[in-house]
N, C-alpha and C positions, 0 to 999 in steps of 0.2 A: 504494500500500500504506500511505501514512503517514494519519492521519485530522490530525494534528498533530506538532508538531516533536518531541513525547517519547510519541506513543500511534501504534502499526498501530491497523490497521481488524484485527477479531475475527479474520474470514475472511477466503480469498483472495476477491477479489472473480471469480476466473474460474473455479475450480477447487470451491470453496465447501470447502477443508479449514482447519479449524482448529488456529490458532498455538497458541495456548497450552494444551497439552494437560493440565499438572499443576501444581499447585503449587513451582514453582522453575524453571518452565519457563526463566524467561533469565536464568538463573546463568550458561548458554554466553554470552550477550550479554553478558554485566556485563565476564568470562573474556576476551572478545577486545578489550573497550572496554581494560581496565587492562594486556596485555600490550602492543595499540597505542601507548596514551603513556606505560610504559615505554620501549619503541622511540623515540619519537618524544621521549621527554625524553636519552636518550644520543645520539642522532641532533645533535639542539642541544647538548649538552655536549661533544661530540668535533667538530662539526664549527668549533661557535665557538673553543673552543682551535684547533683545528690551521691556521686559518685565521690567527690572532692570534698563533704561536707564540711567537715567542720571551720575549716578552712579553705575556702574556695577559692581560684585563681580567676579570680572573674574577668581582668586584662585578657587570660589563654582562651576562655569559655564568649566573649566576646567578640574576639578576632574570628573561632573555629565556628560561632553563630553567624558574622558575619557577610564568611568565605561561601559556609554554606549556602546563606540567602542566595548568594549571586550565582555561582555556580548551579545549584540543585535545577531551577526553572530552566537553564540553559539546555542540560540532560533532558529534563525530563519530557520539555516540549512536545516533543513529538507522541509520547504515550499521553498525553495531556488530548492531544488532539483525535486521537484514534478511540481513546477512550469517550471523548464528547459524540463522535460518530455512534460508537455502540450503543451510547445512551440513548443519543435522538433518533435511530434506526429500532430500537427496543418501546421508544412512545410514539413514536409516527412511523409505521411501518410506511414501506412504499407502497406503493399500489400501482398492480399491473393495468393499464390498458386496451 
């Protein structure tokens, strides 16, 4: 499905239905990329604290909070977007003609 690391292919390549049916089509995609690293930046913030408790390196756990903001969206993009398709294929099936 991917034609490159930030583009699908139009259509499915087996079904022949097309992704993007309107202008703002992957606002659900953008929607589940920024809630994921939400999660995954409290995920590294609670998990690097509770691990470091008593004394915690909050500079280290800051930085490795950071990096991951930036980075994780970049990864994950593309299942971001694949996954918005499952979703809107699973509430709006297509319908054949």
């Amino acid at each position: 499905m991917l034609r490159s690391w930030t583009r699908l292919v139009d259509r499915c390549p087996r079904c022949d239905h097309r992704f993007e049916r309107q202008e703002g089509y992957w606002l659900g995609a953008v929607a589940i990329n920024t809630a994921a690293t939400i999660a995954v930046f409290a995920a590294v913030l609670v998990i690097g604290a509770s691990v470091t408790w008593p004394d915690p390196p909050w500079t280290a756990i800051s930085i490795a909070s950071i990096v991951t903001t930036v980075v994780f969206p970049l990864v994950f993009y593309p299942w971001s977007k694949m996954l918005w398709v499952a979703l809107e294929i699973t509430l709006h099936p297509p319908t054949t003609s």
